[in-house]
N, C-alpha and C positions, 0 to 999 in steps of 0.2 A: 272878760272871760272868753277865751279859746272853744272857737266852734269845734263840735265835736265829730269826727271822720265816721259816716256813716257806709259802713263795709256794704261792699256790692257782691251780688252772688258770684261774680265771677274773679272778682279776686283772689290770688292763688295765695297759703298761708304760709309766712315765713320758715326758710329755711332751720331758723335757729332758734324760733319761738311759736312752734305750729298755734296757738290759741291766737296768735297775733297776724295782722291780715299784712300781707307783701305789698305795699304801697310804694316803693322806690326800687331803683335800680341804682346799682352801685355803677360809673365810667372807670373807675382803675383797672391797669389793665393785669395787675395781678387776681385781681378778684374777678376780671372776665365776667363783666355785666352779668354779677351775682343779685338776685332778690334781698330785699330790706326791709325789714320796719320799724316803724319809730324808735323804737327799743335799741335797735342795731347802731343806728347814727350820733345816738346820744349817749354821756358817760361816757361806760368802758366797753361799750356796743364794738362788733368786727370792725365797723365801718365809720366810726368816728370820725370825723374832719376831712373824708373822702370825699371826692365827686359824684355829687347824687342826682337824681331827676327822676322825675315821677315817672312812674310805671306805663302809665297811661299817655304821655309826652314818649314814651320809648317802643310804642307795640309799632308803628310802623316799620323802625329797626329790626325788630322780630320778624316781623312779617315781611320784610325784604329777604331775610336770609332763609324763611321756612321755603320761600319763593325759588329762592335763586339755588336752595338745595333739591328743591324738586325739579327744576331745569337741569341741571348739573346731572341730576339721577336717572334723569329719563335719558339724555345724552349719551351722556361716560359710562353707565351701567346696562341701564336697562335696553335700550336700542341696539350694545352688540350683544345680550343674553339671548336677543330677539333672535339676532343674524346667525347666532350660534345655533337656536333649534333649527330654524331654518336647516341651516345647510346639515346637519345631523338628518332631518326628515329625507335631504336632499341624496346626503349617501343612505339612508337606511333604503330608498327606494332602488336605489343603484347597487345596494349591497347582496343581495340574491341573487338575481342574474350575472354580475362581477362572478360568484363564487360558483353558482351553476355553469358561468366560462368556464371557469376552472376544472372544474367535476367532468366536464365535457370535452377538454384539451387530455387530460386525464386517459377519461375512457381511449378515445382515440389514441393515445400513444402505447396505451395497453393493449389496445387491440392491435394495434400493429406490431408489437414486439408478438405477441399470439401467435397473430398470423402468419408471421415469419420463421417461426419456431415449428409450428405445424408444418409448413409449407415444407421445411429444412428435415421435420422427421420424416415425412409424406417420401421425399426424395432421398431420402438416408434410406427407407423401410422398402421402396421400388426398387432401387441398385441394388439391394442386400437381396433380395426374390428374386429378382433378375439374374445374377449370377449364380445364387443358390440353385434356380431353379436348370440353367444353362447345365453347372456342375453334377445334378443329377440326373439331366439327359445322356452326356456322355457317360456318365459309369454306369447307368441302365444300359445304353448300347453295348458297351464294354464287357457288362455283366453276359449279358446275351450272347454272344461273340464266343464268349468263354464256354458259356451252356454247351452252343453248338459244337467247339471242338471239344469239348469232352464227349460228346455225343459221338461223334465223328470216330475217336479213340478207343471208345468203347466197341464200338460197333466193329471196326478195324480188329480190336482185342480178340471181341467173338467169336470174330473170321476166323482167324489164325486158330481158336483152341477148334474150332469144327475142323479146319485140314490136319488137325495133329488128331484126331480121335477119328478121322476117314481111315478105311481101307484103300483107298487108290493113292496111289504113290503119284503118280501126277499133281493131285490134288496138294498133296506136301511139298512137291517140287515149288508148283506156280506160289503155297503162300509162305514159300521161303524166300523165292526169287521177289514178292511181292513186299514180304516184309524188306530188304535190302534197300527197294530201292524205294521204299515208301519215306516221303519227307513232309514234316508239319507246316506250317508257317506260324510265326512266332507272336503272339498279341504280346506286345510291348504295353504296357501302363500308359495311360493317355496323359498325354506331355503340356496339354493344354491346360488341366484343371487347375484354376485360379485358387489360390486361398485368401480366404477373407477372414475378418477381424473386425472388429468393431474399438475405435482408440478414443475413450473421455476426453472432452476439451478440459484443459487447465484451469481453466477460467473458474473461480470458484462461484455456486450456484447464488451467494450473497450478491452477487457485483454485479448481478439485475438492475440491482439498484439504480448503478449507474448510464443502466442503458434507457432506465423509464426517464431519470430526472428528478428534479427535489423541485420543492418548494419554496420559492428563496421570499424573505419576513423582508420586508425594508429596502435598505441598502447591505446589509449582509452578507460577508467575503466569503467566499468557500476557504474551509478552515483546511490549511496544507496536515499533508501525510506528516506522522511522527516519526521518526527515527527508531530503528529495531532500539538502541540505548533508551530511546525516551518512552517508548514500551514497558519493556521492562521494569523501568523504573516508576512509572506509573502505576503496572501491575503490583510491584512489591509494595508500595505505598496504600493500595487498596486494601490489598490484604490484610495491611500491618492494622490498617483503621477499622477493617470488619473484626479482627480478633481482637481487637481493644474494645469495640461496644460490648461485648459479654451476650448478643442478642442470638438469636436462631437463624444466622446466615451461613449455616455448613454446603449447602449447595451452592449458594452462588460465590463462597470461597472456593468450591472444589472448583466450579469451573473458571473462576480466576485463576487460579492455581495451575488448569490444563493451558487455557490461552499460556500464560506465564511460561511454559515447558515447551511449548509450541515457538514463542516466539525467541525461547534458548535456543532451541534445536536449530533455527534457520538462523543467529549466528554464530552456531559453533560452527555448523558443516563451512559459512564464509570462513570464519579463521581455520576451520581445517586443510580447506582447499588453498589460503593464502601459504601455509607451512609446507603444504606438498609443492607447491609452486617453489618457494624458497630452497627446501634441501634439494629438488632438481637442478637448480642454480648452485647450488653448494656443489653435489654430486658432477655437475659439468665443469667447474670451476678446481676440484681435487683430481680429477683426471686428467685436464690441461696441466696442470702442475707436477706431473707425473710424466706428462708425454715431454714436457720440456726438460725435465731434470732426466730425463732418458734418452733425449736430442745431446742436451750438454756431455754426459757420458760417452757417447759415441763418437764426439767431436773433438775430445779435450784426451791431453796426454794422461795415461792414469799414475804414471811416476810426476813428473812438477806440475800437474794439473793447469797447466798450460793453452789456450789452443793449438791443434797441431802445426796451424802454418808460422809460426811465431816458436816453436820448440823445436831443440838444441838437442835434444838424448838421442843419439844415435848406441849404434853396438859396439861397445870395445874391441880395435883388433888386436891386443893383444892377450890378453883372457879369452878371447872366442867367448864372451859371453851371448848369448841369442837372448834380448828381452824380447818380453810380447809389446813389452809399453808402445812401442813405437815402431813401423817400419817403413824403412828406403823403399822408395818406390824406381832408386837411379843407382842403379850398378856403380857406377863408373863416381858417381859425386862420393858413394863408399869410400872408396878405393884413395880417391885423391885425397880426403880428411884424414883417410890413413897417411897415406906419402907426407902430408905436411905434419901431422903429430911425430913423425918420426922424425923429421929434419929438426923441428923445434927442438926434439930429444938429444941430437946426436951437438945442436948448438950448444945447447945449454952443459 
């Protein structure tokens, strides 16, 4: 009679018969040192005719690998998760003052764009007083200047109605003789006075920007300028997508819309200014053509359209006819075309 297996508390219960206690391990290596019991190996058990060995022959097997995964875990895992807080503690302590650098690089370039701005009105706002103030010293003088000879004229005026309303005839003599030869001197406008003006830089007041600096993430390229075309085109595209949501974006369409107008207008006036350029080239180009065709008429016989030094049409001498087509500038070469048309004549 067959001793009978008295189950120990620690024996684990079959996979495929929990009431049945796991006394064998299976060595196949499909079954990957699966648990077994009696029931398993015998019959039509998983593990029939397989390579078996008790459980207890196999834990040190286990117990190598429970080993050599806690080695492995502490190693390959758990030792860089270490290195990892680590150096995370490492930047987090480096990470505030890194970004107060920054805050502080910052301030300081703001403050210097500031103070140079200030500095730039301070000396704008001093030159503008300065001359303002210069330009209303001379026209105060000026002003004065004037007072006094009106003063001077009046007073002169006075004079003359008192020698017209005297009884003494002397008196009217001297302020006749006085008016004649009395002469003003002329206060001219002061020729000095500056005018001043105040002229906006171009510079549009967004492009700060680029005088403070950005923030550059990483390795990150400054993204180049778009093309006036790739604007545009960009802008119509936004549009097109804001008014396909169906949402409440009438504002930032409108001012899509203005950018969008905005950045039409700056290439039409380019293609404007290219076409003006072009019919000036046109317009210089049908004038030449005009002055040559007005050369060639002057130079060319207008009966065989000839040039002159190469034409043959002289004046008939015997019709006396006088064209304008063409004329002898040689008496005498006349004369002789004549003599020889006549002998030809009198040959023949």
């Amino acid at each position: 009679m067959a001793q009978a297996h008295v189950r120990c508390a620690i024996d684990p219960p079959c996979p495929r018969h929990p009431k049945s206690e796991a006394i064998f391990v299976c060595l196949e290596n499909e079954c990957e040192e699966a648990l077994a019991c009696p029931e398993c190996i015998v019959g039509d058990g998983d593990h029939n005719k397989h390579e078996i060995t008790l459980l207890k022959n196999h834990l040190d097997t286990f117990k190598k690998k429970i080993t050599d995964f806690k080695t492995d875990t502490r190693e390959q895992i758990l030792a860089p998760l270490k290195e990892m807080v680590d150096k995370v503690a490492d930047e987090l302590e480096t990470l505030d003052p890194a970004t107060s650098t920054i805050l502080e690089e910052i301030d300081a370039r703001g403050k210097q764009i500031i103070d140079r701005t200030n500095t730039l009105v301070t000396e704008l706002k001093a030159k503008c007083s300065q001359i303002g103030a210069s330009n209303r010293q001379m026209m105060e003088q000026y002003q004065r200047r004037l007072l006094d000879k009106i003063t001077e004229i009046e007073a002169d005026i006075t004079a003359l109605d008192n020698s017209l309303s005297a009884d003494c005839k002397a008196d009217i003599v001297n302020g006749a003789k006085t008016a004649l030869c009395k002469k003003y001197q002329d206060l001219p406008y002061p020729d000095n006075i500056k005018e001043i003006s105040f002229k906006r830089s171009e510079t549009p007041l967004n492009n700060v920007a680029t005088l403070l600096g950005i923030i550059v993430i990483g390795n990150e390229q400054p993204v180049r300028a778009e093309t006036d075309t790739e604007k545009i085109k960009r802008l119509e595209n936004s549009i097109k997508d804001m008014e396909k949501t169906g949402k409440d974006y009438q504002a930032h369409i409108r001012k899509l819309r203005d950018e969008l107008q905005n950045a039409r207008k700056v290439k039409t006036a380019d293609a404007h200014e290219k076409k003006e350029m072009q019919d000036s080239i046109d317009d210089l180009r049908a004038k030449l053509e005009q002055s040559r065709s007005a050369m060639q008429q002057l130079t060319d016989c207008q009966s065989c359209h000839k040039p002159k030094p190469s034409c043959r049409c002289i004046t008939c001498p015997n019709c006396q006819y006088r064209g304008t087509d063409f004329t002898l500038g040689d008496t005498q070469q006349a004369s002789t075309n004549s003599e020889t048309n006549g002998n030809e004549v009198g040959l023949l």
